[in-house]
C-alpha positions in Angstrom: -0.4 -56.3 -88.7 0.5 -56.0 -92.3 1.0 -59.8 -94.0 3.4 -59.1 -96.8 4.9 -62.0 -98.9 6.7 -62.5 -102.5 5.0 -64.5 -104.9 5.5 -62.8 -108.9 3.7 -65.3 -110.7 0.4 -65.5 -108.8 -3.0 -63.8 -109.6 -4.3 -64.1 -106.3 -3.1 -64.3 -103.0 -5.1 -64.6 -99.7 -4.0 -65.2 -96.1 -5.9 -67.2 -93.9 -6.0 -66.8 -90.0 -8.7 -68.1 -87.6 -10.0 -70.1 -90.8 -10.7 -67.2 -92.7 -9.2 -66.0 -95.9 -8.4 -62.4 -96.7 -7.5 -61.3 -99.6 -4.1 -59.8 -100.5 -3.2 -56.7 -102.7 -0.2 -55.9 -104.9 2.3 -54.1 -103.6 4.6 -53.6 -106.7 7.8 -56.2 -107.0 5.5 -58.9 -107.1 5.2 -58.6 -103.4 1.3 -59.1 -101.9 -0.3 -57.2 -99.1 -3.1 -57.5 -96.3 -3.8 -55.5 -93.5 -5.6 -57.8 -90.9 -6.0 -57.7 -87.2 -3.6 -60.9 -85.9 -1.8 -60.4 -82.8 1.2 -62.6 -81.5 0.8 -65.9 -81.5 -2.4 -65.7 -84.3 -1.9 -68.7 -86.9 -1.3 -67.6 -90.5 -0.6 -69.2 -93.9 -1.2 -67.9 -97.8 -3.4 -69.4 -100.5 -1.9 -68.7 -103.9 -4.6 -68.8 -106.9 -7.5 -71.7 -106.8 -5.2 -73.9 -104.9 -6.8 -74.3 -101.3 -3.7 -75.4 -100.0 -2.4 -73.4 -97.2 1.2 -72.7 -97.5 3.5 -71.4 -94.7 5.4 -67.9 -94.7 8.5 -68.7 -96.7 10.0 -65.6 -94.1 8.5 -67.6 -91.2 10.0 -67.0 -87.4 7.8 -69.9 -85.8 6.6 -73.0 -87.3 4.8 -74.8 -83.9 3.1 -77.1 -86.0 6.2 -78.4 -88.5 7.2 -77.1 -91.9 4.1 -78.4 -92.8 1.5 -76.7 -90.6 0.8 -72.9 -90.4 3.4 -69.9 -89.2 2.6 -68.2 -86.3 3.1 -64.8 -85.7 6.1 -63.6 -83.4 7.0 -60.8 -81.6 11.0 -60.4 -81.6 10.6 -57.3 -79.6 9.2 -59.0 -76.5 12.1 -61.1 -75.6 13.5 -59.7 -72.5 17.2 -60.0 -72.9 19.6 -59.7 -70.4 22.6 -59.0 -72.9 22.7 -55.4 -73.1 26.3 -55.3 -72.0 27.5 -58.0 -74.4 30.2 -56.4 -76.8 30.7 -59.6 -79.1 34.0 -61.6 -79.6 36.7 -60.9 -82.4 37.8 -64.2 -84.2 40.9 -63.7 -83.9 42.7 -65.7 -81.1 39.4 -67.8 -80.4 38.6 -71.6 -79.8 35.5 -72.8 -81.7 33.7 -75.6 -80.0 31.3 -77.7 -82.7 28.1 -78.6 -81.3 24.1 -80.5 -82.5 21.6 -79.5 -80.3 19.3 -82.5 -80.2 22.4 -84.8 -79.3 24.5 -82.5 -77.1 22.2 -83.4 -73.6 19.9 -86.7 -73.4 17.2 -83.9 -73.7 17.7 -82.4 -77.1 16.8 -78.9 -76.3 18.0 -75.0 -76.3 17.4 -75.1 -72.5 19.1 -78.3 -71.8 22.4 -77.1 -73.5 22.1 -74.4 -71.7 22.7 -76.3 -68.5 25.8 -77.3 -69.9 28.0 -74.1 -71.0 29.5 -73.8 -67.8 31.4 -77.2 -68.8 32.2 -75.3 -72.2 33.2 -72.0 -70.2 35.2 -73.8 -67.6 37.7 -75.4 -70.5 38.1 -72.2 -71.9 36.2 -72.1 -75.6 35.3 -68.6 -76.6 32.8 -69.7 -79.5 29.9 -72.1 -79.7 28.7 -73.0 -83.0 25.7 -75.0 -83.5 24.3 -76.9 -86.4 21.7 -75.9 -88.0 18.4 -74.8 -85.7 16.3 -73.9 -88.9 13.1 -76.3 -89.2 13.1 -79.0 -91.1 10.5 -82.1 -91.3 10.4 -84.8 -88.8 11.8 -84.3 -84.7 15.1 -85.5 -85.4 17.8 -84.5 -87.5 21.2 -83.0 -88.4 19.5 -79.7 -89.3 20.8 -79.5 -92.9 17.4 -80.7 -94.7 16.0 -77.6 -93.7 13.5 -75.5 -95.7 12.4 -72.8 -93.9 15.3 -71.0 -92.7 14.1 -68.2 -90.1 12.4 -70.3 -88.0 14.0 -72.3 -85.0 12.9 -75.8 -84.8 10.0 -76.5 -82.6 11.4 -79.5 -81.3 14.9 -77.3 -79.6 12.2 -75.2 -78.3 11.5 -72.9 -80.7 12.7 -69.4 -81.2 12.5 -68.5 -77.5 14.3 -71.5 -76.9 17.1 -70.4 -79.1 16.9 -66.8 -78.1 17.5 -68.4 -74.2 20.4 -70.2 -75.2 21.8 -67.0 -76.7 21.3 -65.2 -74.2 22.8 -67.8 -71.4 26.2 -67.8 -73.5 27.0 -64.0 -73.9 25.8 -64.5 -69.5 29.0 -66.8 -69.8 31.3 -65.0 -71.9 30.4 -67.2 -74.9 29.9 -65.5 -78.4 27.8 -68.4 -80.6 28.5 -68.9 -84.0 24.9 -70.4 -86.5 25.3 -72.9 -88.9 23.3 -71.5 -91.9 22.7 -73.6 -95.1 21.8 -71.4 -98.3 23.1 -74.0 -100.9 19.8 -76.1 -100.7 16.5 -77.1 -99.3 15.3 -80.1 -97.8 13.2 -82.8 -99.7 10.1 -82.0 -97.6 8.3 -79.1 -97.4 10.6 -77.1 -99.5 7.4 -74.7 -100.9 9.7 -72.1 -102.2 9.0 -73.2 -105.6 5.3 -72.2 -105.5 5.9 -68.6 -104.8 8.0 -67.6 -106.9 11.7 -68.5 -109.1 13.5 -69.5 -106.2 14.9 -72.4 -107.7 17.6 -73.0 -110.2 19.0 -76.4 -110.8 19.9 -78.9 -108.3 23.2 -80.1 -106.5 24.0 -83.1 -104.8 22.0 -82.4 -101.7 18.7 -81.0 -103.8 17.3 -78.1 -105.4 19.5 -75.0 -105.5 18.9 -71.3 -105.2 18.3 -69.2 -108.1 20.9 -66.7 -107.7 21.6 -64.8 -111.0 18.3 -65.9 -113.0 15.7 -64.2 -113.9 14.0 -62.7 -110.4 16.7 -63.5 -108.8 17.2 -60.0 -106.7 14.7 -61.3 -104.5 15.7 -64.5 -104.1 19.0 -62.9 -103.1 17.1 -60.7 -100.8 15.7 -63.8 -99.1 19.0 -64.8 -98.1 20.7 -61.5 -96.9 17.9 -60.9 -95.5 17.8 -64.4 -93.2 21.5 -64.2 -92.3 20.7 -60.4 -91.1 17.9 -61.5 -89.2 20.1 -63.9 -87.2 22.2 -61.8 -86.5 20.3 -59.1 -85.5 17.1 -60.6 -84.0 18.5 -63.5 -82.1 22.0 -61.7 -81.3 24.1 -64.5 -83.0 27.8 -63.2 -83.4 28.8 -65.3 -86.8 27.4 -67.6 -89.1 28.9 -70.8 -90.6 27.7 -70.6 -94.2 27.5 -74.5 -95.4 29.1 -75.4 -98.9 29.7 -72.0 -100.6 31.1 -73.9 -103.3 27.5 -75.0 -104.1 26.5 -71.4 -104.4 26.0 -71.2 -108.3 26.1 -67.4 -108.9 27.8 -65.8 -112.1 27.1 -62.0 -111.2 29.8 -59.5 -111.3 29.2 -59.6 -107.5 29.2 -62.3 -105.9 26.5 -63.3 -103.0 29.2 -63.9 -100.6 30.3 -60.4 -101.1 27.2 -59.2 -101.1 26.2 -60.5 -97.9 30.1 -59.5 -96.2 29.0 -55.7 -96.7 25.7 -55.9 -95.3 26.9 -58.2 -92.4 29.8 -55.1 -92.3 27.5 -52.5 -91.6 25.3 -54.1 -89.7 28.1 -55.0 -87.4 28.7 -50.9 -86.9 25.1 -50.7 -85.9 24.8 -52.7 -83.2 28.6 -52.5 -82.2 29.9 -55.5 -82.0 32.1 -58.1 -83.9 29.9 -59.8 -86.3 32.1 -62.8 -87.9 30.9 -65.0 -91.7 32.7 -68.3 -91.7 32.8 -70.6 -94.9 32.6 -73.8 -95.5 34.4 -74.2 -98.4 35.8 -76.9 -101.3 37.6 -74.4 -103.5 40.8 -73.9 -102.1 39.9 -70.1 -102.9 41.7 -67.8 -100.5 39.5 -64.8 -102.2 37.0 -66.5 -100.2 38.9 -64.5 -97.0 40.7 -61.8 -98.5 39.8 -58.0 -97.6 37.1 -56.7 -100.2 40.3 -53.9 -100.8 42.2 -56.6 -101.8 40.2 -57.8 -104.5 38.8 -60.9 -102.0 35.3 -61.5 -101.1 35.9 -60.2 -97.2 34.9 -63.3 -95.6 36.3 -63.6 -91.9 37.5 -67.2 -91.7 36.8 -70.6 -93.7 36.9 -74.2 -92.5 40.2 -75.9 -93.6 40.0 -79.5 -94.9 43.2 -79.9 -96.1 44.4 -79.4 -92.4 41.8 -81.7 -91.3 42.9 -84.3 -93.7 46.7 -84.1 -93.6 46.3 -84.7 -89.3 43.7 -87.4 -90.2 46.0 -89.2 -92.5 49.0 -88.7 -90.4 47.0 -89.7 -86.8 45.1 -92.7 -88.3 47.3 -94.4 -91.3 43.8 -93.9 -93.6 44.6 -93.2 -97.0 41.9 -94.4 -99.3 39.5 -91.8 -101.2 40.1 -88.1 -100.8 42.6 -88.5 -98.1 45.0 -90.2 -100.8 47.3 -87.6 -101.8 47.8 -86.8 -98.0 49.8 -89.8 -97.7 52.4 -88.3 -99.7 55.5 -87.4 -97.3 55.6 -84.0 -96.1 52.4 -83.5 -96.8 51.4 -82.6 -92.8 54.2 -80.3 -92.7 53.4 -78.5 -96.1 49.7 -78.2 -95.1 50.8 -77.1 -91.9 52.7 -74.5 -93.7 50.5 -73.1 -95.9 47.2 -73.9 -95.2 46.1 -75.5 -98.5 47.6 -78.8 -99.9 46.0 -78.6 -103.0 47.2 -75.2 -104.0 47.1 -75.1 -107.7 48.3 -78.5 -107.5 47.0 -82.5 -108.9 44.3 -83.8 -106.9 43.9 -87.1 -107.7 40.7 -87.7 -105.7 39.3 -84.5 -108.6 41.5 -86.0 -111.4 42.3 -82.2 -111.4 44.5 -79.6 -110.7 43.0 -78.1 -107.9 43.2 -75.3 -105.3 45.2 -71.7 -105.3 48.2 -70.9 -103.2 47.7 -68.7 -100.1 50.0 -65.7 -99.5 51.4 -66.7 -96.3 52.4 -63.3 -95.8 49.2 -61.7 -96.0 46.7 -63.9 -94.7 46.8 -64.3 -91.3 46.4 -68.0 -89.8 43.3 -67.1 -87.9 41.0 -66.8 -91.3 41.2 -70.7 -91.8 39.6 -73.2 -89.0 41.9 -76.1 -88.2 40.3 -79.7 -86.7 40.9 -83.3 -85.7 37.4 -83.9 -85.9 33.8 -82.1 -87.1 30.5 -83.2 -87.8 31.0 -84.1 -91.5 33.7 -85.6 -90.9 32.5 -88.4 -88.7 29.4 -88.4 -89.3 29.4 -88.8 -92.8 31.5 -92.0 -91.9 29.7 -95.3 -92.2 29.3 -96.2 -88.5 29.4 -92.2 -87.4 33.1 -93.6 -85.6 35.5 -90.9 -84.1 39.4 -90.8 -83.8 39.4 -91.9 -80.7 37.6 -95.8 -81.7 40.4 -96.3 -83.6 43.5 -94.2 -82.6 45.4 -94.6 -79.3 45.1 -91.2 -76.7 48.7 -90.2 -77.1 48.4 -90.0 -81.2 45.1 -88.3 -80.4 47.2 -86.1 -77.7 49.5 -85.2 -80.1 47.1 -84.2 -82.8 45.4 -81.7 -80.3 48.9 -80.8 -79.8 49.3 -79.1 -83.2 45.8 -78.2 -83.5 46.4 -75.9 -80.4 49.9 -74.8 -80.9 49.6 -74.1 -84.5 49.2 -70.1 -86.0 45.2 -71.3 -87.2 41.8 -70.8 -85.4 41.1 -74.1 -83.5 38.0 -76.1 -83.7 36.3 -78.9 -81.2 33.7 -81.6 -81.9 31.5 -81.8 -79.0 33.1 -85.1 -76.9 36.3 -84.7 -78.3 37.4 -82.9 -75.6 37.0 -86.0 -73.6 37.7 -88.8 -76.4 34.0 -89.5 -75.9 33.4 -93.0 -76.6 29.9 -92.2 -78.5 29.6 -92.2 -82.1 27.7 -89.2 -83.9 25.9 -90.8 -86.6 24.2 -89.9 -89.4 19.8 -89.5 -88.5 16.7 -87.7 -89.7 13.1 -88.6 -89.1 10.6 -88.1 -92.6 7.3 -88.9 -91.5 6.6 -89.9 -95.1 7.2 -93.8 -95.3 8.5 -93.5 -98.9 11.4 -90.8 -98.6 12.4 -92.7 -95.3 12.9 -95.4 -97.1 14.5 -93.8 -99.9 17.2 -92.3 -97.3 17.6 -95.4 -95.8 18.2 -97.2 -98.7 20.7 -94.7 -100.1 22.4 -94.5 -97.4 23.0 -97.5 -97.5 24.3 -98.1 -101.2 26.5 -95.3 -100.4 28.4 -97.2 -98.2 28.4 -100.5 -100.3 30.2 -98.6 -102.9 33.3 -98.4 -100.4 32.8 -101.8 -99.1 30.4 -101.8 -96.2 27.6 -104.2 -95.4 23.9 -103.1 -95.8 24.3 -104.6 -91.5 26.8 -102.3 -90.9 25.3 -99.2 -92.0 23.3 -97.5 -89.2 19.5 -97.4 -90.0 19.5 -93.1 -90.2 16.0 -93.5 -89.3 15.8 -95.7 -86.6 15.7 -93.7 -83.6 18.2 -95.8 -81.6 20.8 -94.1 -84.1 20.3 -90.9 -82.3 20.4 -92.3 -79.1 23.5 -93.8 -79.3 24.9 -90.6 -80.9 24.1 -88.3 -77.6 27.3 -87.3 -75.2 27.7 -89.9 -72.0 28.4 -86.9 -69.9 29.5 -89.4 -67.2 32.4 -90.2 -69.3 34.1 -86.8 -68.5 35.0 -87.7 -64.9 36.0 -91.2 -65.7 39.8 -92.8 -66.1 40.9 -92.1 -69.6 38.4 -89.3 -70.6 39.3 -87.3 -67.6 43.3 -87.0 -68.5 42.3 -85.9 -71.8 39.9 -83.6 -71.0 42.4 -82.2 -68.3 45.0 -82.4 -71.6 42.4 -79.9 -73.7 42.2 -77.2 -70.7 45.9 -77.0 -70.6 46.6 -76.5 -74.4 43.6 -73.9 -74.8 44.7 -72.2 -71.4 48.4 -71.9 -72.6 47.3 -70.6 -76.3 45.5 -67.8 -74.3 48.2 -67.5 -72.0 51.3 -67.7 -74.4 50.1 -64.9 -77.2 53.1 -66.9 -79.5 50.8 -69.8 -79.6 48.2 -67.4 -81.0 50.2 -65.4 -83.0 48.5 -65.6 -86.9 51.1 -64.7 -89.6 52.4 -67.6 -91.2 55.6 -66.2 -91.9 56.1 -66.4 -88.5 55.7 -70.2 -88.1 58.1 -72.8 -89.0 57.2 -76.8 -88.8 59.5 -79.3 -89.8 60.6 -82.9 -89.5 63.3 -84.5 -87.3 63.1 -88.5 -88.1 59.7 -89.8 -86.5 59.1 -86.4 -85.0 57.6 -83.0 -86.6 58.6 -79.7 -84.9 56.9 -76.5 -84.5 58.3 -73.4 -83.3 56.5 -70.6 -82.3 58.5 -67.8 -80.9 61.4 -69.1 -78.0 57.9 -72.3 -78.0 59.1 -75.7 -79.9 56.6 -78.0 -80.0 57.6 -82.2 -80.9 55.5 -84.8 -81.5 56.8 -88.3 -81.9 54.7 -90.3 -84.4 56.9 -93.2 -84.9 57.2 -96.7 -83.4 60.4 -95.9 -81.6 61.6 -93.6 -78.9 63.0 -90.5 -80.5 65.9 -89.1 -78.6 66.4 -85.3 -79.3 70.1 -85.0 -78.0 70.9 -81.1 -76.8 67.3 -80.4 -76.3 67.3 -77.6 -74.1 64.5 -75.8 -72.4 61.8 -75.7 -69.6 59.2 -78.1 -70.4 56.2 -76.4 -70.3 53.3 -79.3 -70.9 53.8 -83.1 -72.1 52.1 -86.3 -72.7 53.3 -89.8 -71.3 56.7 -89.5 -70.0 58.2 -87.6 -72.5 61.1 -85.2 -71.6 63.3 -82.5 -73.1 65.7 -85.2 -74.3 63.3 -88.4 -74.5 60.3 -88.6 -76.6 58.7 -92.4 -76.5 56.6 -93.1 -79.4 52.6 -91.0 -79.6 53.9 -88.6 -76.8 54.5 -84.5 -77.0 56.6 -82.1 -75.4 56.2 -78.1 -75.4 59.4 -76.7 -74.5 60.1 -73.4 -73.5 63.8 -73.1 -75.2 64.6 -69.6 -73.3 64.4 -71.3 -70.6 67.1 -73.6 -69.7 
């Protein structure tokens, strides 16, 4: 097979399989050649100048042996899929359900999860998106401290493994969505560096990419090239690209645009919906505007300000960036136009922040609405969810709006079931010293907002990941099972009901009655008491089509919902 790999700066190049070194030849670019018998499964690595060192394939597909060890070659030709008839999923009118590998099942594993997407098909999702599958160091982890990005982690089972799970969800009607992180590398094994100007700076998670520098087109390359190979060699319908606002890149044309027309037309090759969602802190809604409307022609972007507004109103938490949410109104405006900071004072930024949405252009379904996600718990001190602290009928109603509101809804794995386990924060460096450095920053993270160094999980104690995998027990028990049931119904009726699904803002009207907030959608009203009294709603009329507790047309006691069908008396 023909080795190729990037490296500018170097005189010499070899690559070494079977413990022999053969040397490489310039291609032009800066790109290095060999020609050298190595069949699947043959162990490879380059050696740049006089450094002995053997360094894996930045482009890697398998990494058997850690981000550490040698690539391996791979065949993606010789997978045998069983997908030919999958025709992809469009985003719009979809339920996104948020999943980690290595803590979904008590196994960890591609083929594990697999075992488990009939529970995901049977409550009615239509997307799976997985954290991050790249390889990073050590068995356990969330998967963003990953540094090379093409290759599955070994410990999931590799890129059969992935390529099986895949598979198993288009088998079940499932379209999965990949987490991809292209804002930085992880601390170890990051060797980017020594081939060529990949880097540029750092942010707050490490070194960043060099995007607009000098040599920059094929650092570029590198990453349109990744989220292509995704989607084309392991079938993946959409990517979730991680903190685009850490994305430093002053060309005219931005990467993000960049990679929406390639994704574009590689979507009319293999002919089938292929979907880029971003993870964004902007407020930007270029971010998800048509590329004909002067946007960027992104499909969809997580929502924060949603998340935050529902957090804030479920759980009475108002301290750091959740302060300005307490504001009155402020569900009910974020409700309404999808960003709360919309050109508008943060105080969490000491900034104005944030531009408005057009409410009558964008359609709902471009902006991912949440109770819960993986940041957003695990990044708390004890990895705690809603449901430790909030009773099920204020967590009923938040699912509630999530599901009956004009946005593109999004589960945490457990949630469905108010799953009692925490999720954590946990990696596993083998190196003693950056362990320790994690540990102990973790830590004085936390005692900046009050926490004891006791109360802060050890991230690499491997207990903490323990007690972050899903009790699938808990699904059939009292409690879990009524929520769970609770979850079905609401994504059933938003499939049923095309008003609950129905995008345009404009369309949508939320609004406040005493304790309660209303939302109408089409002849559906929606009301959710949040007060500590019963709210009576007087000439209430309609068919009451689901509730919580024993709320009625007329009677609402406090944390209950009713969806009332008002054209039918």
């Amino acid at each position: 097979m023909t080795f190729r790999v990037w490296a500018p700066a170097a005189s010499r190049v070899r690559v070494r399989t079977r413990d022999t070194d053969h040397e490489m030849t310039t291609g032009g670019g800066g790109w290095w050649l060999s020609d050298v018998p190595a069949p699947p499964g043959t162990d490879y690595a380059f050696v740049l100048d006089d450094d002995e060192k053997a360094l894996p394939d930045p482009r890697s597909s398998w990494q058997p042996r850690g981000v550490h060890g040698p690539s391996r070659v791979y065949d993606h030709s010789a997978f045998p899929w069983t997908d030919q008839d999958w025709t992809g999923r469009a985003l719009p009118g979809g339920v996104i359900y948020e999943l980690h590998i290595g803590t979904f099942t008590p196994e960890g594993t591609f083929d594990a999860a697999i075992d488990r997407l009939g529970h995901l098909a049977d409550l009615g999702v239509t997307f799976v998106e997985v954290l991050p599958v790249n390889s990073f160091d050590g068995t356990d982890g969330w998967g963003y401290d990953g540094v090379l990005w093409g290759a599955a982690h070994e410990h999931y089972g590799g890129p059969d493994g992935f390529k099986r799970f895949v598979d198993a969800c288009h088998a079940r009607g499932l379209a999965v969505v990949l987490d991809v992180v292209y804002n930085h590398l992880g601390p170890s094994g990051a060797y980017l560096d020594r081939f060529g100007p990949y880097f540029a700076g750092r942010n707050d998670w490490g070194p960043g990419l060099n995007l607009d520098g000098e040599g920059s087109d094929e650092v570029r390359r590198y990453v349109l090239d990744n989220a292509l190979g995704w989607l084309r060699d392991f079938h993946v319908d959409a990517l979730r690209l991680d903190a685009v606002h850490a994305l430093a890149d002053r060309r005219a044309t931005h990467l993000l645009e960049e990679l929406a027309v390639e994704v574009e037309a590689l979507s009319a090759a293999v002919r089938r919906p292929l979907t880029l969602i971003a993870e964004s802190d902007l407020n930007d809604p270029r971010l998800v505007t048509a590329r004909e409307g002067g946007g960027y022609g992104l499909h969809a972007q997580w929502c924060d300000d949603l998340h935050h507004a529902l957090h804030v109103t479920l759980s009475g938490e108002t301290s750091g960036y959740y302060t300005d949410f307490g504001t009155p109104g402020a569900l009910e405006r974020t409700l309404r136009q999808a960003f709360f900071h919309a050109g508008t004072w943060s105080s969490f930024r000491e900034r104005t922040h944030g531009r408005p949405v057009d409410t009558r252009t964008l359609p709902g379904h471009r902006f991912l609405i949440y109770l819960q996600n993986h940041d957003q718990i695990g990044n708390r001190a004890t990895g705690d969810r809603l449901s430790a602290s909030v009773s099920p009928g204020r967590l009923a109603c938040g699912a509630a709006i999530v599901f009956c509101s004009p946005y593109t809804p999004m589960i945490f794995m457990g949630e469905e079931w108010a799953a009692s386990t925490p999720w954590q924060f946990f990696a596993s460096f083998p190196d003693p010293e950056l362990a320790e450095a994690v540990r102990t920053g973790r830590r004085r993270e936390f005692a900046r907002h009050g926490w004891g160094e006791a109360e802060v999980p050890d991230p690499m104690d491997p207990e903490t990941v323990e007690r972050s995998r899903l009790d699938w027990s808990e699904p059939a028990k009292e409690g879990h099972r009524e929520v769970l049931e609770l979850y079905r119904a609401l994504i059933r009726l938003r499939r049923e009901r095309p008003e609950l699904a129905d995008p345009w803002l404009d369309r949508f009207r939320v609004r406040s009655e005493g304790s309660c907030l209303v939302l109408d959608r089409g002849p559906l009203r929606l009301v959710c008491n949040f007060g500590p009294d019963p709210a009576d709603l007087g000439g209430q009329a309609g068919e009451v089509v689901l509730s919580w507790g024993s709320a009625t047309a007329g009677h609402l006691p406090p944390d209950t919902f009713v969806l009332i069908d008002t054209d039918r008396p």
